[in-house]
C-alpha positions, 0 to 999 in steps of 0.5 A: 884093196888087194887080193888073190886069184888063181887062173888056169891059161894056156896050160900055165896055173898062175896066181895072180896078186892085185892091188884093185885101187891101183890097177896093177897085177903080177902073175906068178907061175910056182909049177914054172920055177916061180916065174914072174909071168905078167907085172901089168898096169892099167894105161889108157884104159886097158892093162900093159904087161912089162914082162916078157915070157912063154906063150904056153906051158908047152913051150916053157916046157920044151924051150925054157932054155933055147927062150933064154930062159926068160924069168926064172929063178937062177940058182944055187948059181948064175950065168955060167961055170967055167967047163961045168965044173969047181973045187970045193971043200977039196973036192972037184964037182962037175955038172951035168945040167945045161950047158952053152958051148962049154960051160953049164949055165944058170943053175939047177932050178930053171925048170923046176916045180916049186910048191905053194905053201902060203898065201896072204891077203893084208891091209897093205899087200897081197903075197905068195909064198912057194918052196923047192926042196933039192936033193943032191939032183945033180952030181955037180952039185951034190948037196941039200938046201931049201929054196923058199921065195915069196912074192908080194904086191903092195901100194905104188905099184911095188912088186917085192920078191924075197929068195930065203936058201937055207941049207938043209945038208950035214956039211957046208954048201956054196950058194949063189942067186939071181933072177932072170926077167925080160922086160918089154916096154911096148917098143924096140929097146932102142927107143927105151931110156935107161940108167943103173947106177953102176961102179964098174963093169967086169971084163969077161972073156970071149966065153963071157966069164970073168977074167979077174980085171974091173973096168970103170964104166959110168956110161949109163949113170944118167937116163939117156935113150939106149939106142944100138947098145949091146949088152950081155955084162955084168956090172958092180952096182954102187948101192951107196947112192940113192935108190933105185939102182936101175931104171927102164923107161918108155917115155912116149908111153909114159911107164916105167920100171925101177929096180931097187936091190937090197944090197944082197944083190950087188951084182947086175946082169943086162943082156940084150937078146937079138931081135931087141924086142925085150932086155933082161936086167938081171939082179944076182948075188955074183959074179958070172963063174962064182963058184971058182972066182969067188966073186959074190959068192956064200958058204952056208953052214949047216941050218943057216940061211941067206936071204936074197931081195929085189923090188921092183916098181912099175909106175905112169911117169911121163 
């Protein structure tokens, strides 16, 4: 039923994992900061791919960031840090990676080569696993941990990614993990339905980081069509309802994303990219500028790990 396949395209190495009884596959590049590059169902005789990505390696390469750094890995923090910098263990650190305007932005690990360590073909699933190593690359963050994240494919279309960070330093370290996917469903996202099941959003400044206030915010608790929406906010997700946590839909074509967190993942992320012809819902551990605000975010001690898990599951439903 499943199986594993690695294909050379474009100049991108991707593995692909598919479930050949339901017609559905997912791609993931390791060599591209472990990007989910293609989560594609079988509809009306041929295969539809929800995910929004780079036409070659070439433009990953030279324009991950200026793309909106479409699917990668974010971490050992996310969205942005206020002026790059934080205190720590009484000690100032400040990045030097990618800034935006004046705050450094989506962590260390966006352009980075992960390395294959294990594949598996099961009865129930088909998955891959894949590791960097980071070691003190960055002034700003000048620590050691191992980022491990395993991708798995099993029955009813059900794409499961799991981030293990360990801490691999002599001292303690601030940690911090999201992803960032775009999701294209065939149409402008206005025409798209969406929900999530949201408490509240945070209030951000006019640099979009956390001003310290939560406003209730229930707009999207139900489907409803998302029309001229404008998102770039981050929201409290109320993980004691029902999963899942957020659903995208394209109801005249009848596919559908849902999105199911474990509760490591209390935080969502929805940006909507001029254009409007994708959404990023991104799944994150914290706040925007956590490592100053606190909010979400997790001191390791040496040799302990966090674990970090998000499902996502494509499906025809009219």
């Amino acid at each position: 039923m499943f199986s594993i396949n690695h294909i050379e395209e474009n100049g991108f190495q991707k593995i692909r994992l598919s479930d050949n009884l339901a017609n559905v596959f997912a791609e993931v590049i390791p060599g591209c900061s472990a990007m989910l590059y293609n989560f594609s169902i079988a509809l009306e005789g041929q295969y539809y791919n929800v995910i929004s990505s780079y036409i070659s390696k070439r433009e990953f390469d030279e324009e991950v960031t200026e793309k909106g750094f479409r699917g990668v890995k974010l971490s050992p923090f996310v969205c942005r840090t206020t002026n790059g910098e934080y205190n720590f263990g009484g000690n100032k650190y400040v990045f030097k990676n990618f800034y935006h305007n004046e705050n450094a932005l989506h962590g260390q690990l966006f352009d980075k080569a992960f390395s294959v360590v294990e594949e598996k073909i099961q009865e129930d699933c088909a998955s891959v696993a894949m590791r960097y190593s980071y070691c003190s690359e960055d002034p700003g963050y000048p620590f050691f941990y191992d980022c491990q994240i395993e991708w798995r494919l099993s029955a009813n279309g059900k794409l499961t990614v799991v981030t293990t960070c360990t801490n691999k330093d002599q001292g303690l370290i601030p940690i911090q993990d999201g992803w960032h996917p775009y999701f294209s469903l065939g149409s402008c996202i206005d025409d798209l339905q969406i929900e999530f099941q949201s408490k509240e959003m945070v209030v951000f400044n006019d640099q979009l980081v956390p001003t310290g206030e939560m406003r209730a915010y229930d707009k999207f608790n139900s489907i409803k069509r998302l029309g001229d929406t404008v998102f770039d906010n981050c929201f409290t997700l109320n993980l004691y309802t029902c999963q899942p946590m957020c659903v995208l839909k394209n109801k005249e074509k009848g596919i559908m994303v849902s999105f199911i967190p474990k509760a490591s993942y209390p935080y969502l992320q929805i940006y909507t990219p001029e254009g409007r012809k994708s959404i990023a819902i991104e799944n994150i551990s914290g706040a925007p500028d956590a490592f100053n605000n606190n909010m979400g975010l997790q001191i390791l001690e040496p040799g302990q790990s966090a674990v970090f898990e998000i499902t996502y599951q494509l499906t025809l439903s009219k």
